[in-house]
C-alpha positions as CSV (number, residue, x, y, z in Angstrom):
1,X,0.0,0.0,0.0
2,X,2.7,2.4,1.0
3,X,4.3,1.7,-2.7
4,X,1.3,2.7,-4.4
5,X,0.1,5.8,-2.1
6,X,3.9,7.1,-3.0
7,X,3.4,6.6,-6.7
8,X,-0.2,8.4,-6.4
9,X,2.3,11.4,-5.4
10,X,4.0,12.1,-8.5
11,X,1.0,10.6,-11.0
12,X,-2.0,12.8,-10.4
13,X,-3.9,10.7,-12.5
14,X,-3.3,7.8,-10.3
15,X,-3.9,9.8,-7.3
16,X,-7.7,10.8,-8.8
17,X,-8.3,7.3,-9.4
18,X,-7.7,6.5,-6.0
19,X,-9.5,8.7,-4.4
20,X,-12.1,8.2,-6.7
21,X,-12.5,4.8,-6.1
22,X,-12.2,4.9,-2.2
23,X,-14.9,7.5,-2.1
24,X,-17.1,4.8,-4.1
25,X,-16.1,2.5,-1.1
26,X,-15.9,4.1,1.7
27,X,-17.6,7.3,1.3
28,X,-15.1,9.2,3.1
29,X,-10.9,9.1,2.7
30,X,-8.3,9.0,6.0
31,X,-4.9,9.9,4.7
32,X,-4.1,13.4,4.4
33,X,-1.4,12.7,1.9
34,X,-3.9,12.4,-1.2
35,X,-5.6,15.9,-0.3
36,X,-2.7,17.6,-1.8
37,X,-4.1,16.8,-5.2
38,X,-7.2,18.6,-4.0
39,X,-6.2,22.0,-2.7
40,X,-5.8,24.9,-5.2
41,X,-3.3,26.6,-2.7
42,X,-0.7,23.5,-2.7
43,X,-1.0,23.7,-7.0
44,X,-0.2,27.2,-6.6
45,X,2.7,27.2,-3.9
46,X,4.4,24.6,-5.9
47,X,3.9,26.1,-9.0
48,X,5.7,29.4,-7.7
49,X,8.5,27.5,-6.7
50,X,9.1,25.9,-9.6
51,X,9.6,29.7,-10.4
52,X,12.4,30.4,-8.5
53,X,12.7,29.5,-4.5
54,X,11.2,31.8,-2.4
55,X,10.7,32.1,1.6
56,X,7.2,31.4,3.4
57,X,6.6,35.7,3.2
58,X,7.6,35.9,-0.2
59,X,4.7,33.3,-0.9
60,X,2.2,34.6,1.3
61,X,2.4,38.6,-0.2
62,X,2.3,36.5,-3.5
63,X,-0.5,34.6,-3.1
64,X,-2.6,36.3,-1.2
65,X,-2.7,33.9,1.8
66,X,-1.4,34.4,5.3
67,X,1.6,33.4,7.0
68,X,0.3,30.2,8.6
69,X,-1.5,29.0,5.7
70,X,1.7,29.1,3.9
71,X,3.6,27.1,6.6
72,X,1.1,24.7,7.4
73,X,0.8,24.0,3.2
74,X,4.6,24.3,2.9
75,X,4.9,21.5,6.0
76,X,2.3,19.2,3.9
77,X,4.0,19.7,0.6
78,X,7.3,19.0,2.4
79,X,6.6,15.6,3.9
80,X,5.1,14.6,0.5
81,X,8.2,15.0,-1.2
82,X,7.1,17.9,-3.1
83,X,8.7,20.9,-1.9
84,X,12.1,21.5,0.1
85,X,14.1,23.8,2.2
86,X,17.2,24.9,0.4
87,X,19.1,27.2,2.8
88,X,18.3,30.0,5.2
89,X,17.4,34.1,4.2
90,X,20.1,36.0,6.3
91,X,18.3,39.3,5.5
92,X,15.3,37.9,6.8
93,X,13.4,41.1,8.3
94,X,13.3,39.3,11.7
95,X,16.9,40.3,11.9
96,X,19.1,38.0,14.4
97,X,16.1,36.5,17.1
98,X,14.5,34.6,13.7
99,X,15.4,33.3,10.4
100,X,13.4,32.7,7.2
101,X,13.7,29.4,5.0
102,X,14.0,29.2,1.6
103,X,12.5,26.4,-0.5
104,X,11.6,25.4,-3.5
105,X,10.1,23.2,-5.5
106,X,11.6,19.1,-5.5
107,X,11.1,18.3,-9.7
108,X,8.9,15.8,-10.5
109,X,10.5,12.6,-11.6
């Protein structure tokens, strides 16, 4: 099972068809890992990385979400294998108390 939910996140075709078919049998689904294919947000955080890596802020004031929404979608992305941290913004505007990640986008294989 855990070979198959790993290919349903790189084909989103297959990930569909999952889901698809365990809403047919059990009308609702338990692993959060599939949702990814369902949120909007995700598409769009991982799209902009695939830009050029960015930190949580940069994506926020880009997107039009707030800070948390960013972290807690980055986290997601992150244990899926779809997004990583690449390094550390020294200029982050927090100044010495906090730092800002960078990540960006892990291509698809």
């Amino acid at each position: 099972m855990y070979g198959l939910m790993q290919k349903a996140l790189v084909d989103e075709d297959l990930a569909y068809a999952i889901v698809g078919q365990a809403l047919l049998d059990e009308g609702s689904i338990l692993t959060s890992n599939i949702e990814i294919f369902y949120n909007d947000e995700k598409k769009e955080i991982v799209a902009s990385l695939s830009t050029k890596p960015k930190t949580s802020r940069e994506l926020a004031y880009e997107l039009g979400l707030s800070g948390s929404t960013i972290k807690g979608h980055l986290h997601d992305l992150r244990r899926a294998g779809k997004v990583r941290i690449i390094g550390k913004n020294t200029r982050s505007i927090k100044g010495k108390r906090k730092c800002a990640y960078v990540w960006e986008s892990v291509p698809s294989r």
